[in-house]
NUPA-597790 format. One record per residue (C-alpha): residue in three letters; z, y, x. Coordinates in steps of 0.2 Angstrom, whole numbers, plus 2048, in hexadecimal, padded with zeros to 3 digits. Each point is the difference from the previous one (the first is absolute). Example, Ala and Ser with C-alpha at 12.3 -4.5 7.8 and 13.67 -1.06 7.14 Angstrom:
<recs>
REC ALA 827 7EA 83E
REC SER 7FD 811 806
</recs>
This chain:
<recs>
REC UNK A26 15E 76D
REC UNK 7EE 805 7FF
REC UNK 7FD 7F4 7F2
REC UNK 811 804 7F6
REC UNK 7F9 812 800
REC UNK 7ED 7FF 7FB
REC UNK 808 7F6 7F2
REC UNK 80E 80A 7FC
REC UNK 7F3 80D 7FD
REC UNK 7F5 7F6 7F5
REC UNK 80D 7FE 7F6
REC UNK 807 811 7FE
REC UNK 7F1 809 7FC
REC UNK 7FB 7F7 7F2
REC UNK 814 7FF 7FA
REC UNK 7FC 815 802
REC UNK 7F1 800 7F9
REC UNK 806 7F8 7F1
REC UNK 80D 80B 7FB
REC UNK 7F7 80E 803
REC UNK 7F1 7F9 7F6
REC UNK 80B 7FD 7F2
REC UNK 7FB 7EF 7FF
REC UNK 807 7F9 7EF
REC UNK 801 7ED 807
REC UNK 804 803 811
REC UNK 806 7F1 804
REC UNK 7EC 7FA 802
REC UNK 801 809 810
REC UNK 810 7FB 805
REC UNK 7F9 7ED 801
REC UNK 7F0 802 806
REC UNK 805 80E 80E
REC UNK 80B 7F1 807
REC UNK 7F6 7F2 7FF
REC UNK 7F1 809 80A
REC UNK 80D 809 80D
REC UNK 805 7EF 805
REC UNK 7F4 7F4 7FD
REC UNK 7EF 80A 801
REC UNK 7F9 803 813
REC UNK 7EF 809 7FB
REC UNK 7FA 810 801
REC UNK 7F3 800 7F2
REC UNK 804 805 7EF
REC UNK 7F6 7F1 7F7
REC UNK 808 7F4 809
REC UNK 814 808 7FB
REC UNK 7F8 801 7ED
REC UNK 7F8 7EE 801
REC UNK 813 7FB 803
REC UNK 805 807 7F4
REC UNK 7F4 7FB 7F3
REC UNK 803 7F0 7F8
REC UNK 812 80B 7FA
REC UNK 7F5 80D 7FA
REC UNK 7F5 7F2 7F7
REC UNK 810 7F8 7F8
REC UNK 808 811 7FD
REC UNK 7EF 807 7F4
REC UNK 7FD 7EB 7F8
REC UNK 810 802 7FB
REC UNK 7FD 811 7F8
REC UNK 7EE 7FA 7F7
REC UNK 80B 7EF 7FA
REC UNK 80E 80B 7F8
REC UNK 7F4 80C 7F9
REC UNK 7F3 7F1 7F9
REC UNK 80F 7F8 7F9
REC UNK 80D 80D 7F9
REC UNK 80C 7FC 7F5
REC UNK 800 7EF 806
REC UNK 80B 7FF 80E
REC UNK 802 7EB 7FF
REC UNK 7EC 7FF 806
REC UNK 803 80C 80C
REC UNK 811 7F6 804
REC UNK 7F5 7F0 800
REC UNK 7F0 805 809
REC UNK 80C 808 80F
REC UNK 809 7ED 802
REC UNK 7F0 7FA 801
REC UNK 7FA 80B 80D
REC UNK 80E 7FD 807
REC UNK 801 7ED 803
REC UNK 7EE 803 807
REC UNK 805 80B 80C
REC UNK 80F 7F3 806
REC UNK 7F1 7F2 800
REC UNK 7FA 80A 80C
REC UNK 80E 804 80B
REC UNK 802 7F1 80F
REC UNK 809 80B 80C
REC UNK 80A 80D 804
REC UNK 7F4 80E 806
REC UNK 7F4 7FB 7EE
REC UNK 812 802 7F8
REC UNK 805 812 807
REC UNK 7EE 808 7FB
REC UNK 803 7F9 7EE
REC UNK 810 809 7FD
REC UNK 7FA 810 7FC
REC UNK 7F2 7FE 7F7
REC UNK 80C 7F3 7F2
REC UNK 80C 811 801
REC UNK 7F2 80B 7FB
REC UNK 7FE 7F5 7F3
REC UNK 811 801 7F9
REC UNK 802 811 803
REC UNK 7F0 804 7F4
REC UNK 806 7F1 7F1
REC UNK 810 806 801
REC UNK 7FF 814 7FD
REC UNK 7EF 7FE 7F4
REC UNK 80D 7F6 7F6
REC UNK 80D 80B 801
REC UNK 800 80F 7F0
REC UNK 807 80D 80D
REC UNK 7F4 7FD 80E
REC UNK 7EE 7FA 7F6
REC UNK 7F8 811 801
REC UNK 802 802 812
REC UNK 7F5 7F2 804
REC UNK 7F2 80B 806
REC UNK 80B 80A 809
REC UNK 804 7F0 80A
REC UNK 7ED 7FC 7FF
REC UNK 800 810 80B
REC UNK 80C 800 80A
REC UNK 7FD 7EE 807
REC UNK 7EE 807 804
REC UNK 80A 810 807
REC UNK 80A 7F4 80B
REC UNK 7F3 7F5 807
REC UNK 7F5 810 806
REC UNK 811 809 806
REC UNK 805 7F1 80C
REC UNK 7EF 7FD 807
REC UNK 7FE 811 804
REC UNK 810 802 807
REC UNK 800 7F2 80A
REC UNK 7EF 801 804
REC UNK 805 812 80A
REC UNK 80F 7F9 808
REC UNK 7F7 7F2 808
REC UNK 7F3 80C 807
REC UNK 80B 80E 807
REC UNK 80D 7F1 805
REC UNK 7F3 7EF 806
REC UNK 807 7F0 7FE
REC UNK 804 7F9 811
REC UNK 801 7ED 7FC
REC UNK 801 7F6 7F0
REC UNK 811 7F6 800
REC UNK 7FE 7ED 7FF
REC UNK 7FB 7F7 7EF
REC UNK 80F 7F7 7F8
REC UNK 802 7EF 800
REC UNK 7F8 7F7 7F0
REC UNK 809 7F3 7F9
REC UNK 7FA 7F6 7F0
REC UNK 807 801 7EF
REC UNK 801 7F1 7F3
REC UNK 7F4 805 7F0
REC UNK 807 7F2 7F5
REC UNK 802 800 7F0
REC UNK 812 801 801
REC UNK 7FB 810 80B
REC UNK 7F6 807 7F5
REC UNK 80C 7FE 7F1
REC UNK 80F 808 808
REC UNK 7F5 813 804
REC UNK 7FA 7FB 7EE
REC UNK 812 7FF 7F6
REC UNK 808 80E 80C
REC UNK 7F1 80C 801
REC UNK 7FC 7FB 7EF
REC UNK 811 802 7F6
REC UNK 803 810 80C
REC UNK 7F3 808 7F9
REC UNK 802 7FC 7EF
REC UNK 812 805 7FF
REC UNK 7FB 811 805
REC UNK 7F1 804 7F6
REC UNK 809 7FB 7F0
REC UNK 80F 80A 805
REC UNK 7F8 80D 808
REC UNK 80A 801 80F
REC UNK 7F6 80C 80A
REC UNK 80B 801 80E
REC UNK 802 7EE 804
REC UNK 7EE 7FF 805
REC UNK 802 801 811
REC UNK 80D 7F1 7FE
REC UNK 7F1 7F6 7FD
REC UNK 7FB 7FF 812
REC UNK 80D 7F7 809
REC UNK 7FE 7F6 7F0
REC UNK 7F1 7FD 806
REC UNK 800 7FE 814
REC UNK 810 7F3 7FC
REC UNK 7F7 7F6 7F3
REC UNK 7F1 7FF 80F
REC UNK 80A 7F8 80D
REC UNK 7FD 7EE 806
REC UNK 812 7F9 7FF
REC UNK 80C 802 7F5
REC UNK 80E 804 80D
REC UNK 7F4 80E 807
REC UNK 7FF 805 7EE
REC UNK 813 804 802
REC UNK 800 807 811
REC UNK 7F3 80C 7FC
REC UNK 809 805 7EE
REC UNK 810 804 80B
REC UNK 7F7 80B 80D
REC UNK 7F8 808 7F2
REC UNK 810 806 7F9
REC UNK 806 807 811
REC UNK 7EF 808 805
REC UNK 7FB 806 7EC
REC UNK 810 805 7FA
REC UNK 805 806 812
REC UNK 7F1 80F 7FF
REC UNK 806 804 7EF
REC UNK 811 803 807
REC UNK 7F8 809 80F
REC UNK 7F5 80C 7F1
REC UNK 811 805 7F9
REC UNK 807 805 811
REC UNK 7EF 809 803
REC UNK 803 808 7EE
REC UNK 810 807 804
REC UNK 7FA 804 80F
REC UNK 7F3 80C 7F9
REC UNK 80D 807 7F1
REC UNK 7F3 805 7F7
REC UNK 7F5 809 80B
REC UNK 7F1 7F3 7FE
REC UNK 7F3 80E 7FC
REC UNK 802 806 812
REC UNK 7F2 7FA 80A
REC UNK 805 803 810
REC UNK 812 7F6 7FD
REC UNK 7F6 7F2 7F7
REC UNK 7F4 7FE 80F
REC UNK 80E 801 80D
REC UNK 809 7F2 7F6
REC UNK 7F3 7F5 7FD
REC UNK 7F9 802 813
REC UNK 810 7FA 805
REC UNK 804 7F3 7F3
REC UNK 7EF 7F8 802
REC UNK 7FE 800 813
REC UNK 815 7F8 803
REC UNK 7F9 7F2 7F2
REC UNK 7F3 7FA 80A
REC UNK 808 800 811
REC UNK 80C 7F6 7F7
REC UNK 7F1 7F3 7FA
REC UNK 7FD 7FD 813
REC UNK 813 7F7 801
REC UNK 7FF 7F2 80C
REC UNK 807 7F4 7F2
REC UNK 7F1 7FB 7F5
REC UNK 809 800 7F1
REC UNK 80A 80F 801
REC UNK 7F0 807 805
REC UNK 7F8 7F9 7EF
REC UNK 80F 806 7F7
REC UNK 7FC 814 808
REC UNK 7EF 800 7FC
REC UNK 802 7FB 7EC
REC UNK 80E 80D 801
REC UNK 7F3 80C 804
REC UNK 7F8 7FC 7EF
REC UNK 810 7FE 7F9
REC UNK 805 811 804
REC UNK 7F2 80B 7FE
REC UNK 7FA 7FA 7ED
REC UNK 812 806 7FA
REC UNK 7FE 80F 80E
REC UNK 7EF 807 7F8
REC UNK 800 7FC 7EF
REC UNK 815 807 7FF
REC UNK 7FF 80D 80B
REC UNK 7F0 806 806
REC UNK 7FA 806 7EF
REC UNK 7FD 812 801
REC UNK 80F 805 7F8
REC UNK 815 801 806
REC UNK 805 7F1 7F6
REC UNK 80C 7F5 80A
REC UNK 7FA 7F0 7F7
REC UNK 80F 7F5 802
REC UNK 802 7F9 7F1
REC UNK 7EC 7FA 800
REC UNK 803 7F7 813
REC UNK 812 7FA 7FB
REC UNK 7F7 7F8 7EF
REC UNK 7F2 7F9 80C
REC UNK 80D 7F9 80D
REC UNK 80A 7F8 7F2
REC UNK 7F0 7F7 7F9
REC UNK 7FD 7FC 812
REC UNK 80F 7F5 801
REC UNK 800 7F8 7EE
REC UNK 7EE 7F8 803
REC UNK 802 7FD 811
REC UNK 810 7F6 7FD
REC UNK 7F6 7F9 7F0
REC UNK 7F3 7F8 80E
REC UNK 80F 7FB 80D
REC UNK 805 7F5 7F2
REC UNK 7F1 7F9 7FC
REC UNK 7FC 7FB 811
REC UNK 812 7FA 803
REC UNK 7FF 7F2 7F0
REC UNK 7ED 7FE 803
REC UNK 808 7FB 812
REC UNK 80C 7F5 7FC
REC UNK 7F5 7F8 7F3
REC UNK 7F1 7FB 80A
REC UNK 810 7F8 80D
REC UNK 808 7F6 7F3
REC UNK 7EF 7F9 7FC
REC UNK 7FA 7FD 810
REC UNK 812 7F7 804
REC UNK 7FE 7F6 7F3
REC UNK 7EE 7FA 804
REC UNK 805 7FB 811
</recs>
């Protein structure tokens, strides 16, 4: 209980402090308030911002590449993939493979909106407020963790290796790859976030765990988005009331993570991305200062949800059945 609170409060704070800061990109300290609330056990701001550095590194490369290189979207396209495929050379296990997740998003967030005619000039406000975000969520947690002391770290997770073939490699290449391109040429803004199951199912070692972990997504991603409309409703307009929007969230946030701690470890896994799941479409839809109920914006994101997470079930399901036809064959 004592750990559910301290970081439920984490959380919160910064989720209030963002819509009362007007952040124009909140979603920055949506993702980083999470990750430090549940995987950071320091007290000391440097060590909260050195986590979340090689993000904020990825987030202002990508920015310097888009501006060197405006107007030419396929060098940007092409020197992403290849940073890419380096990254996935480096990545031989699962632990390497979860810290290398957000800093690829950060990535595709900045090609994707530079690229974009509606969204090009607010690059420096995204400049800012991923600056804003990172300052916000070490402060924030920093003054949690000293009014509320960490009482014991929870055991490291196991470590299990992952194949960095070349078959490996090309699989995060064409998804990751042909994900991005299809949304920079279009300009599909709101699919962005798609890109990141795109990403964690691309990265896993098998391709039946590639499937599994496609068909969890769909019930933990498109879950919180169903949970965000409920909320939405919920609020029937009335967002721009603090005092609501902190009762709601305190009590949203806090029943999401005592559901993480399920006995059963996948369902537990399954929670724990519907926290993410569920708070991206919560602030970026809802918790703008503002009354709007933002339903069409979570339903849109939900439905784009399902069409590239089923996109990836099928993948994995042929790539599957492929590689056991060969291998039949062979023996």
């Amino acid at each position: 209980m004592y750990e559910l609170i301290r970081k439920t409060l984490i959380i919160v704070l910064c989720l209030m402090l963002s819509k009362m800061l007007h952040l124009t990109v909140s979603v920055y300290i949506v993702l980083f308030a999470v990750v430090i609330a549940t995987s950071s056990y320091s007290n000391h701001i440097w060590v909260m911002i050195k986590m979340m550095l090689p993000s904020l590194f990825a987030a202002l490369g990508a920015v310097l590449l888009n501006q060197a290189f405006a107007g030419h979207p396929f060098i940007i396209w092409t020197c992403s993939i290849i940073y890419f495929d380096h990254i996935r050379r480096k990545v031989d296990s699962n632990l390497k493979a979860r810290m290398v997740i957000l800093p690829m998003f950060m990535i595709i967030f900045v090609d994707t909106y530079a690229n974009s005619s509606a969204y090009t000039l607010m690059i420096p406000n995204i400049t800012r407020d991923l600056v804003l975000s990172v300052l916000i969520t070490a402060l924030v947690a920093s003054f949690i963790n000293h009014i509320m002391p960490i009482k014991h770290k929870p055991q490291m997770p196991k470590i299990v290796s992952m194949p960095i073939g070349g078959a490996d490699r090309l699989k995060v290449l064409l998804l990751v790859g042909v994900g991005l391109a299809f949304i920079m040429i279009n300009e599909v803004t709101s699919a962005v976030f798609c890109l990141v199951p795109l990403i964690t199912s691309a990265m896993q070692p098998t391709h039946d765990m590639m499937k599994e972990h496609s068909r969890n997504k769909i019930l933990s991603q498109v879950g919180g988005c169903s949970l965000a409309i409920i909320v939405s409703m919920l609020f029937s307009g009335t967002e721009i009331n603090l005092f609501t929007y902190l009762f709601i969230s305190t009590v949203l946030v806090f029943t999401i993570l005592w559901w993480c701690n399920h006995p059963d470890k996948e369902e537990g896994l399954i929670h724990s991305d519907a926290l993410m799941g569920f708070l991206i479409p919560y602030q970026l839809y809802i918790g703008q200062y503002g009354n709007n109920f933002g339903l069409n914006s979570i339903i849109l994101r939900a439905f784009e949800l399902v069409v590239v997470l089923l996109i990836i079930y099928t993948i994995g399901y042929w790539l599957d059945k492929f590689v056991t036809k060969n291998e039949s064959i062979a023996s």
